[in-house]
N, C-alpha and C positions, 0 to 999 in steps of 0.2 A: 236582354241586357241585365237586368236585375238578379237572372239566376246564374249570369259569368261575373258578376260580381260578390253575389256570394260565394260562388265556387269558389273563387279567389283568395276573398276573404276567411275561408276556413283552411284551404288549403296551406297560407299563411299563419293560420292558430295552429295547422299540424307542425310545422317544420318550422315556427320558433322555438319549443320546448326541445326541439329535435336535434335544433342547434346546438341549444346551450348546455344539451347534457356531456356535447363533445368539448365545451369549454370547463367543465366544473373539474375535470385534471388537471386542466392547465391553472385553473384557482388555489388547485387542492399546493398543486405544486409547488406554486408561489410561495402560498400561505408556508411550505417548509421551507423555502427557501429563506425567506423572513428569519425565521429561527437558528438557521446553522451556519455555523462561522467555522465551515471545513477550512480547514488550514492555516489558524487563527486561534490562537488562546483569546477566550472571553473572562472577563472577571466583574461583578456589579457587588452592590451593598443591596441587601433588600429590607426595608421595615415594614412591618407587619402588625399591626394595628386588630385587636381581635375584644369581638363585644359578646358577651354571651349577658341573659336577663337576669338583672341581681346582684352582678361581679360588676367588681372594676374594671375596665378596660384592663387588658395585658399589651405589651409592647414584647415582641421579638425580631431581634435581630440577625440576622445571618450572613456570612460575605459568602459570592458564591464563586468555584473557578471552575472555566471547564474548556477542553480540549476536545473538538466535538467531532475531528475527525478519526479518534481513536475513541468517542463515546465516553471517553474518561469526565470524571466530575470530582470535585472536594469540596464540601458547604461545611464552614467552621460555624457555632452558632456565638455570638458577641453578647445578646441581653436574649433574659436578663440574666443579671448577675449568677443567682442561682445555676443556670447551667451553661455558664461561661466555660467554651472548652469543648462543648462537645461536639460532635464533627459525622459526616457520614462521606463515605469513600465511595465508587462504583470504580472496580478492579475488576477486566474482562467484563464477566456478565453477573458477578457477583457485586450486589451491595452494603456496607459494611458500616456500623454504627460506633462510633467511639467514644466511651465515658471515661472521663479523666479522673473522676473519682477511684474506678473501679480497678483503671488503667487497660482496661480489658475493650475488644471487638467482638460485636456478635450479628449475626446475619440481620439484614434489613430489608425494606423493597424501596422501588421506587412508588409506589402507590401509599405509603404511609404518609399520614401527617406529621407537616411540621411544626413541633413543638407542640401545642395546646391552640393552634388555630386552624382555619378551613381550609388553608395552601397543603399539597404536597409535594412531595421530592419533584413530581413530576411537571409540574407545575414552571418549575426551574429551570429545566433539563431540556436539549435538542430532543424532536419527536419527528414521525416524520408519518402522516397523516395518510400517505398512498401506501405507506408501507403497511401501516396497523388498521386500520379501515375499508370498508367496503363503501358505494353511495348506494343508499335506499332508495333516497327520496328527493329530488328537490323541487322547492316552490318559490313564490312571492310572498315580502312582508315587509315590514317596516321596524326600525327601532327607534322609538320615539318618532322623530317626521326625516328618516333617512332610509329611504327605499334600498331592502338588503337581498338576498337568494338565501334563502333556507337549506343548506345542506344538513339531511337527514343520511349519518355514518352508524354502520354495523361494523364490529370489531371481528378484525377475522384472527386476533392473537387471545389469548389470555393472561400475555404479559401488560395488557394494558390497563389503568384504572375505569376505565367504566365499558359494560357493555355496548353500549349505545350512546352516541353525541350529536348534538344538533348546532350545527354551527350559522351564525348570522352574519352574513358576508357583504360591507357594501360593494353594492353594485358600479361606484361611480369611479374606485379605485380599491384596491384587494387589501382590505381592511377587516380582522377579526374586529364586532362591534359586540358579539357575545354568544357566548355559549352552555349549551344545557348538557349536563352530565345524567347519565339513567342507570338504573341498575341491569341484571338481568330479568327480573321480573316486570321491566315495564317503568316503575317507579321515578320519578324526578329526585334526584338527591343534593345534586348542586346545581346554581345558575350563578357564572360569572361573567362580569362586566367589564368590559376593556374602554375606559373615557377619556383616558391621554397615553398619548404614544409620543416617541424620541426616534429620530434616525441614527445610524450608525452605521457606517460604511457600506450608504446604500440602500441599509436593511429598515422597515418600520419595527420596531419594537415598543413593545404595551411599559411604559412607564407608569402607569396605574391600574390595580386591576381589584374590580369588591367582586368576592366571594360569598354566596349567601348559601349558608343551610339549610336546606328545604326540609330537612327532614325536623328541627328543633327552630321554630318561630323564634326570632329575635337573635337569632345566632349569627353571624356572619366578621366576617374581615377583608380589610381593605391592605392593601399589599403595594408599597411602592419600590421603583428599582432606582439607585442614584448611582456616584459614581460610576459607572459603565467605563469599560476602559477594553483594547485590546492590544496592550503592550503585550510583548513575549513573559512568559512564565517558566520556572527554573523545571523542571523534569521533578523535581523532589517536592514539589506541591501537591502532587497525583500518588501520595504514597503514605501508606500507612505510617513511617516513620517522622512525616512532616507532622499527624495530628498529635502525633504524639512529643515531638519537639515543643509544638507551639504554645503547648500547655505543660511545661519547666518553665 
């Protein structure tokens, strides 16, 4: 009796993980699906909040548009004042930086930061996690006292920013609760935090997210999203001519 009950018993430790390595696509899934407003102009305000040790806090601004089933984006930046005007475009698979100073566009990525804080372009932007990742790994874990899946992703592009991402998934409903960015070396570089979320047509999206700098102690940003909206958008928002209108 005692050893068809262990049989049992193990046989059930083989084929729970076995299970849910067939559900972690359908997470991964999800989790994109969250993010993309195919056939839908998306537009938000985002503040961004950045602490480095010694400085003043900085505040930046940016309104973000994007068209997600043509992959197009336009991020004008608002504050601070200093660089009021300037804008970054993704046209095709080209991304494009625009200083109103200069008047001039010069090539960009989407892995660059924004502004003088821990956010990137990408950060902002529809991604789509079955597309640009492989699953390594996954396990059991906790965030704070919220029992999550640890997906451990290898990149299988090199247009994405980090080698390696560890995502914390709760369990209880398909919640990004945080995630760890790594170099190619191994290295931990960022860890962000997702604490409050807002719905939108269905969709969970992260209305607060700290970004910490692992690499420089004391560094990190806290990044809010507000007005979210998904009215229609005029075509001439998605165009180098608009960032340059908007700063006459």
């Amino acid at each position: 009796m005692k050893r068809t009950i262990g049989a049992a018993l193990l046989a059930l430790a083989i084929a729970a993980p076995a299970a849910f390595a067939q559900d972690v696509p359908a997470i991964l899934a999800e989790l994109d699906r969250q993010g993309d407003f195919a056939g839908k102009d998306f537009a938000a305000l985002y503040t961004i909040v950045s602490q480095k040790p010694g400085e003043k806090d900085s505040v930046t601004q940016v309104r973000m548009f994007r068209r997600d089933d043509r992959e197009q984006f336009t991020m004008l930046v608002t504050l601070p004042e200093v660089n009021k005007g300037q804008g970054y475009l993704r046209e095709d698979d080209n991304v494009w930086f625009y200083d109103p100073t200069s008047r001039k566009f010069s090539f960009s990525s989407i892995k660059e930061n924004i502004q003088n804080s821990e956010a990137k372009n990408s950060d902002l932007t529809k991604r789509s996690i079955l597309d640009d990742y492989e699953v390594a790994s996954t396990t059991e874990g906790f965030v704070g006292k919220i029992p999550v899946w640890v997906i451990d992703l290898k990149a299988r592009t090199k247009d994405v920013s980090y080698e390696r991402v560890v995502l914390h998934v709760r369990k209880d409903r398909t919640m990004l609760l945080k995630q760890e960015d790594y170099s190619v070396s191994g290295r931990l570089m960022r860890t962000t935090l997702y604490p409050k979320y807002v719905e939108l047509d269905g969709r969970l999206m992260p209305s607060q997210m700290l970004i910490v700098d692992e690499l420089n102690p004391g560094e990190r940003s806290q990044m809010t999203m507000t007005e979210q909206s998904l009215a229609p958008l005029p075509d001439k928002v998605f165009t180098k001519a608009f960032l340059e209108q908007v700063n006459k």
